[in-house]
Phi, psi and omega in degrees: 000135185277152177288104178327139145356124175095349193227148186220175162281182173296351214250313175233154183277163156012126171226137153251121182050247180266279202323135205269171172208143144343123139258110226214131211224146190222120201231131148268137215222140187141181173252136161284336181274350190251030198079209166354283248275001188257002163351267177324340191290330180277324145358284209288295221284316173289280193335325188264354151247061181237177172280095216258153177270143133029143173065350194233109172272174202151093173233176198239125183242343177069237184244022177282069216276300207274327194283009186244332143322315164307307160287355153305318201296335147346318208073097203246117178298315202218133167234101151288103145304121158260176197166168184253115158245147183254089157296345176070019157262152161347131169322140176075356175291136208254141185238157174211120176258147144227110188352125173259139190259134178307140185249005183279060180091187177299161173248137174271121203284114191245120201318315190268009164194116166236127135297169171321295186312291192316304184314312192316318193273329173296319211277333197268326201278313185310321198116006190223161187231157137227186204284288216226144154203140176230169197244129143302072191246131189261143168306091189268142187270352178171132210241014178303130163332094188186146136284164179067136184287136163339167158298266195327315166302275128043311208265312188299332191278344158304320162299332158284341187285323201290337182270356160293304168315316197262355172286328191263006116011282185287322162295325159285359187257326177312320166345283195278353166071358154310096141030083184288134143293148164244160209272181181244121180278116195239122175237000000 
């Protein structure tokens, strides 16, 4: 039985027809219940209605930590995370990390909260990598029992899809042996 049109193991990217594309997979992340924290979530939800390029997923996992270790296991060249990380800056300042994965033993898996380090380490524990991953993070101003983001979170996500946008960007034209193009913007 053939694998569908879009999907490989770990071993390969993407295939369309003969051509190969990046994989490249962009997750927003967080509580819609807790304020800020639902940030990645608004991300992923404006980003997908936009026009995404060939090779680039772009989902919303919320507090779903471990089912998203699990879909790692996909295999990915690039993970971009968005999230609310505390940076000890002004509310809305958008930051970009990258993760380092814990190597210290097993990770005990708790559903509703992995950081970025965790997932790396269930996913490591699991059997599985991806090639690169970064975090995309907004500074939050309140993390409070609340729907809807702050004024300042509120203000920050477009600057984060651009800055999302120009990271996988930069990974896809490194792919392609390319140029960067920027992508096109729909308000």
């Amino acid at each position: 039985m053939s694998e569908p049109e879009g999907r490989a193991g770990p071993e390969r990217p993407f295939e369309r027809g003969t051509m190969s594309v990046a994989r490249v997979f962009v997750v927003g992340v967080g509580n819609i219940f807790l304020g800020d924290d639902g940030f990645g979530v608004e991300v992923a939800a404006r980003m997908r209605s936009r026009p995404i390029p060939d090779g680039v997923r772009v989902e919303d996992f919320g507090i779903r930590g471990v089912h998203l270790a699990y879909e790692l296991l996909e295999g990915y060249e690039l993970v971009v995370l968005v999230d609310t990380i505390d940076m000890g800056e002004a509310p809305g300042t958008i930051g970009v990390i990258e993760p380092e994965p814990d190597t210290e033993g097993e990770v005990a898996p708790d559903a509703h909260d992995l950081d970025p380090v965790s997932v790396m380490g269930l996913l490591t524990d699991l059997g599985g990598s991806v090639g690169r991953m970064l975090v995309v993070g907004c500074q939050p101003a309140d993390l409070g029992e609340q729907m809807g983001l702050s004024a300042p979170v509120e203000a920050a996500v477009e600057e984060a899809i651009r800055v999302v946008e120009e990271l996988v960007q930069e990974h896809m034209s490194e792919y392609l042996g390319k140029e960067p193009r920027t992508w096109s913007v729909v308000s």
